[in-house]
Structures are given as structure tokens and as C-alpha cells.
C-alpha positions in Angstrom: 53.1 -8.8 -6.1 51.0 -11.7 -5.3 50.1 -10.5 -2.1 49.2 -6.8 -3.2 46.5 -9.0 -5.8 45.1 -11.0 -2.9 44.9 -7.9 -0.9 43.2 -5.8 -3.5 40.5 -8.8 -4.0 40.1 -8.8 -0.3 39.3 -5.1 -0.4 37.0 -5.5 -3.7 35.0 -7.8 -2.0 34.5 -6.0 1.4 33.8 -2.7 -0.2 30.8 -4.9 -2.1 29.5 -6.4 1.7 29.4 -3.1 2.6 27.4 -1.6 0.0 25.4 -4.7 -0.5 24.7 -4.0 3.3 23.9 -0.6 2.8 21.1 -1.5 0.0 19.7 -4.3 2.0 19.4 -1.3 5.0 18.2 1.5 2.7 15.4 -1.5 1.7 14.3 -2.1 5.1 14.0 1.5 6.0 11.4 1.8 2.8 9.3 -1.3 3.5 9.3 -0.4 7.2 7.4 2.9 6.0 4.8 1.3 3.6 1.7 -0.8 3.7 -1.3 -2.1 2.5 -5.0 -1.4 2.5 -7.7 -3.9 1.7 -11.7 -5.1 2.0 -14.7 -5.6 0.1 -17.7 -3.5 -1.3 -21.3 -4.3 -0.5 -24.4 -3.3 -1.2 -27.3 -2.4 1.4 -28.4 -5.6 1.1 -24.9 -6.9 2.2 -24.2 -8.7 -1.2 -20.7 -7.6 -2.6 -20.6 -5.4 -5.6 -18.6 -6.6 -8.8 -17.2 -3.0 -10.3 -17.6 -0.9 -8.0 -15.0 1.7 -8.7 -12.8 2.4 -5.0 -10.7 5.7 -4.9 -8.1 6.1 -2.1 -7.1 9.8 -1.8 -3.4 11.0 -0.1 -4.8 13.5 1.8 -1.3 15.2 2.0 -0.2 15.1 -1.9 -4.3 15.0 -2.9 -3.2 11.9 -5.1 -5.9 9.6 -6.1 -6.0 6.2 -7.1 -8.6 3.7 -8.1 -9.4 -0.1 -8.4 -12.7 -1.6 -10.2 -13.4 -4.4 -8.0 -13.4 -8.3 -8.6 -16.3 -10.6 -8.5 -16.0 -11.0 -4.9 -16.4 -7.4 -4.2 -12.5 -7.0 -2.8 -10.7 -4.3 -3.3 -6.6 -3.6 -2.5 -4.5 -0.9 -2.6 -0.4 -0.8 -1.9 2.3 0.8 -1.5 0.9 3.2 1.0 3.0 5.6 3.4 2.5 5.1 6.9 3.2 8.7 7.7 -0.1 9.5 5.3 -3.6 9.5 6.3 -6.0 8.0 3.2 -9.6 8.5 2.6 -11.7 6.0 1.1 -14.9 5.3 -0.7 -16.8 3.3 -3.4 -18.9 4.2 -6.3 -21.5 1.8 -8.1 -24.3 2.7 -10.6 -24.8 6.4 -8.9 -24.6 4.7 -5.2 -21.8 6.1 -2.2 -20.2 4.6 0.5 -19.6 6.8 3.1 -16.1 8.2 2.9 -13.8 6.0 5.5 -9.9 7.0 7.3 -7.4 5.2 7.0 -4.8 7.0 9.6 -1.6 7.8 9.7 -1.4 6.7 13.8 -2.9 2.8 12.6 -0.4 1.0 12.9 -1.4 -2.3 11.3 0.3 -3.0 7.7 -2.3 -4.6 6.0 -5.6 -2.9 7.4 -8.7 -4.5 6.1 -11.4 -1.7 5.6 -14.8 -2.6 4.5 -17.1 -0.3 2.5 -20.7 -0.6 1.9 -22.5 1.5 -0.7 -25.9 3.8 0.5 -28.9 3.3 -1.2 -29.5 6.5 -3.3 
């Protein structure tokens, strides 16, 4: 009987490695397919802009999302798909920044792209 207990625990506690394992794969898989998008806002002048609003579109789901900038101008946007090409820009008091790509075929996870605004 004492065998058939240690033998049970022994199975118990593989069957967890392996799906412990399993979830630590399935993780890696899903950060290895996201990323990150940062940078600043600036005005003509090359000063940053404090609240400027940033929208980042999904140009396959047409999902947007925005961020009000900090005091330093900076921006940042995650939990992006790597398989998804984004379009950026930057409003401010009536004032555009030209719309920017970020592409599905850059490769970098934490891609700094910098917008500055137009004068109106």
C-alpha cells in the first residue's frame, strides 16, 4: 500500500511539471508575438508637447487606442501584435502630425517612433 501512495505522489507531481511546463511554453509563444511602441511629441519648434492626445490604430481589427501625453512629451503603447501593422499620429490644440507606420515586418520590440505636430 505504501508504495501504490508514493507512486501516485510521484505521478501527481509529474503530471503538475508537465502542465506547469505547458503554461510556461503557451507564455513564451504570446510574449514572443507582442511588443511595444514608444516616442515623444513635439511641436514645430522641436519643444515636446504636454497633452497631446496619440491614437494608435490596428489597421486589421480598425481598433484604436489613445494616450494623453506626459510632461515630457512621451508617449507608449503595449501589448501590440507583431503580425499587425499600426498607424500613428498626435493631436494638440487643432495641430497634426503626419500619420506614421509601424509594420508588421519591423522586427524590433520596443520601436521608438517620434511624432512631431504641423503647424496648422
Amino acid at each position: 500500500m505504501h508504495r501504490r501512495a508514493v507512486f501516485s505522489f510521484l505521478l501527481l507531481l509529474l503530471a503538475g511539471a508537465v502542465s506547469l511546463y505547458g503554461f510556461q511554453g503557451k507564455k513564451n509563444k504570446e510574449e514572443a508575438n507582442v511588443r511595444m511602441v514608444q516616442g515623444t511629441v513635439s511641436a514645430p519648434d522641436g519643444n515636446s508637447v504636454q497633452g497631446a492626445v496619440v491614437q494608435i490604430k490596428n489597421t486589421k481589427s480598425l481598433q484604436i487606442r489613445s494616450f494623453i501625453t506626459n510632461e515630457h512629451g512621451a508617449y507608449y503603447f503595449h501589448n501590440l501584435d507583431t503580425n499587425v501593422d499600426y498607424e500613428l499620429r498626435a493631436e494638440h490644440q487643432g495641430s497634426r502630425s503626419p500619420v506614421r507606420t509601424l509594420s508588421a515586418f519591423d522586427t524590433r520590440k520596443q520601436p521608438v517612433i517620434n511624432l512631431t505636430l504641423e503647424k496648422k
